[in-house]
N, C-alpha and C positions, 0 to 999 in steps of 0.2 A: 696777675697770673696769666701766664699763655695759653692758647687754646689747644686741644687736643689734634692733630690732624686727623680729620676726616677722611683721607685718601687712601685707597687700598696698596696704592706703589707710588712713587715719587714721579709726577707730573714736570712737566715745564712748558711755557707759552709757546713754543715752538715745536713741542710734541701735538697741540692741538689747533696749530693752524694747519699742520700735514696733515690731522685728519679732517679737515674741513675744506681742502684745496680743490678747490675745482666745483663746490658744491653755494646752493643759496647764500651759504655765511660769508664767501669769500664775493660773491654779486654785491651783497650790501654792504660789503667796507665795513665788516665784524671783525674788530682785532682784539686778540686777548690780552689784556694789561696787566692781571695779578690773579696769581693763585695764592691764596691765603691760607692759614690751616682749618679755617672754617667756611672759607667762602672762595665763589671764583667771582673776575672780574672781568667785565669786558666794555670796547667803546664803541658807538654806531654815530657815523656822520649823518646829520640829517641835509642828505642832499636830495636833487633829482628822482634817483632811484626809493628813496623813502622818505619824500615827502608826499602829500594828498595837493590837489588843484588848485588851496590855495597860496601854498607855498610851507605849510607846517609838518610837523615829524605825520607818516602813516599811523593810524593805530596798528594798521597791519604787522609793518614795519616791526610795533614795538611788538605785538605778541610776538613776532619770529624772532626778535632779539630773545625777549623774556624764554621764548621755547629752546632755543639754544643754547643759554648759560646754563637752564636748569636741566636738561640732557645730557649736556656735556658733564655738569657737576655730579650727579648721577650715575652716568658710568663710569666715574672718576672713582665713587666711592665702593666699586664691586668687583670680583675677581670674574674680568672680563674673558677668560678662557674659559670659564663655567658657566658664566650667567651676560645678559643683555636687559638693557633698561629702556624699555619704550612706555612712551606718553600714553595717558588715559586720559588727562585732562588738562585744562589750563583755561584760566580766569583772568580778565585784566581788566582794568579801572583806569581810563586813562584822566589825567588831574590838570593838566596843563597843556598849553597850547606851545610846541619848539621852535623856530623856523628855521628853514633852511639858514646854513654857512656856521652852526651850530654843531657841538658833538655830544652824546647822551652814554651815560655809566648805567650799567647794568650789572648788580649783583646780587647772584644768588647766593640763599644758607637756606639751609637745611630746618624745618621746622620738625621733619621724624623719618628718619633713615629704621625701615625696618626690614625683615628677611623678605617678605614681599612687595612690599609698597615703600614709596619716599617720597614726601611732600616737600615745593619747595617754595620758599618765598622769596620775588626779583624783583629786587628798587629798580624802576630805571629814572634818572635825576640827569639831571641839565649839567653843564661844566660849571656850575655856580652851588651844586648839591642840592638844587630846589628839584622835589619830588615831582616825575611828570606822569610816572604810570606805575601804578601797584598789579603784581601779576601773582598767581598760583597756582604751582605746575604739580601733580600728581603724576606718576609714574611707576608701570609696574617690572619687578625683577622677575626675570623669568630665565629657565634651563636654556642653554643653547643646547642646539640637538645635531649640529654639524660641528 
């Protein structure tokens, strides 16, 4: 059985790299690879720019990946002429060590899409699908007032 889409309007990867150009996502070589009907997807190289001193993926890195699938997924799922979806929290467990010359998947789904809150949960996994960091992003829906 297929999944229901999630999304308020019909998305494409290329609609959310315009909105992301010029900003943190597009510094760390954040590309969108798949929007699914339940989930968004994205890849981060672990280079230079996010990797830590010794040469492996940031935690940082991962939260900022983890914060921007499940933000992006989020305003994906609200009528963004009425309403804006910003962060109240985010949790992350990092499981494995990546190294640089590597690239890391990151996908969020929805664990509860409500009229004010949406919880989400973001694998992000090595190109081999081994789990490297488990993340949990809360965020609130809120009126736009402009």
């Amino acid at each position: 059985m297929a999944a229901t889409p999630i999304w308020h309007e019909p998305w494409t990867t290329a609609d959310l790299a315009g909105l992301t150009r010029g900003t943190l996502v597009e510094h760390l070589g954040i590309e969108f690879v798949e929007i699914a009907p339940d989930a968004l997807r994205a890849r981060m190289p672990v280079r230079a720019q996010t990797a830590q001193r010794l040469g492996f993926l940031h935690g940082g890195a991962s939260v900022a990946l983890a914060e921007t699938v499940g933000s992006l997924a989020s305003q994906m799922c609200i009528d963004r002429e009425r309403f804006a979806s910003v962060g109240l929290d985010i949790n992350a467990n990092h499981l494995r060590a990546v190294p640089q010359g590597q690239d890391v998947i990151a996908t969020a789904r929805p664990l509860h899409l409500g009229r004010q809150t949406h919880v989400w949960e973001i694998r992000i996994e090595t190109g081999e699908g081994k789990l490297a960091c488990i993340a949990r992003l809360t965020t609130s829906v809120i009126p736009r007032t402009t």
